[in-house]
N, C-alpha and C positions, 0 to 999 in steps of 0.2 A: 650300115643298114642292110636287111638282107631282103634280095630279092625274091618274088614270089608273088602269089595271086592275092594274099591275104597282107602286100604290103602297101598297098595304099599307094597316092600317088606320090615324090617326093615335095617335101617338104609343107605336107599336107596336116592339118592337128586333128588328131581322134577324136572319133566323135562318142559323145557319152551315153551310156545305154539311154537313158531317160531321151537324149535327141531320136537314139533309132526307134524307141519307142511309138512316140510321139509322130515320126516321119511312116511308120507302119499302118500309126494309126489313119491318117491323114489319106494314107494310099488304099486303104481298106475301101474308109467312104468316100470316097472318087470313085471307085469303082464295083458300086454294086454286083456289077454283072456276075463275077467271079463267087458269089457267097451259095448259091444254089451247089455248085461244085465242094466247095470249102467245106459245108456242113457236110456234106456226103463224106467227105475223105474222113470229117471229123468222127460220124457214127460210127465208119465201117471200123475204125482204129482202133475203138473201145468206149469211145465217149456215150455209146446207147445206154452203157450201164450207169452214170450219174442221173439221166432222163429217167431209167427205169426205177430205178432206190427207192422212190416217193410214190411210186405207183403199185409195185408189187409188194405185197403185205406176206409176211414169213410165217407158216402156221405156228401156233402155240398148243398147248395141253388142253388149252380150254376149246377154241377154237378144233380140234382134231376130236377132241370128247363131243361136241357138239354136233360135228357133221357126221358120226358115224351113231351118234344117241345112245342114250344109255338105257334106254328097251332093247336095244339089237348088241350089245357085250351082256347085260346082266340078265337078261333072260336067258340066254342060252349057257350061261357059265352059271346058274343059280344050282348051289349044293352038287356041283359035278354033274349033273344030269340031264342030257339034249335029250327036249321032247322031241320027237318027230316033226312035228311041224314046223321046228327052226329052221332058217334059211341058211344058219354058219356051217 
């Protein structure tokens, strides 16, 4: 057998993911105190981005033709010729 930090005690039987699972889970809620911290490490890590997906709407063609309107592109682009009083 070989010695080390990761060998267990002797003559100890491994324990199955689904136990430390389940022993994780168990230590979680016994100890709320620790989840204020836990979410924090979890956002700063990258996890804000699953939060933000469903919230942040990605522009489209339609969406970009709409917020900029199509009086302020086709007036000023009508037959190559900027009246003066367009703002582009």
């Amino acid at each position: 057998m070989a010695d080390g930090p990761g060998a267990g005690a002797p003559g100890a039987v491994p324990a199955s993911w689904r136990d430390v699972l389940a022993g994780a889970l168990v230590e979680t809620l016994v100890r709320p105190s620790g989840w204020p911290l836990a979410l924090a490490r979890f956002l700063v890590r990258g996890g804000i981005i699953p939060f933000a997906l469903p919230i942040v709407v990605l522009p489209t063609t339609v969406g970009i033709a709409t917020f900029f309107g199509p009086d302020k592109t086709l007036r000023c682009c009508r037959a190559h010729s900027i009246p003066p009083q367009c703002p582009c």
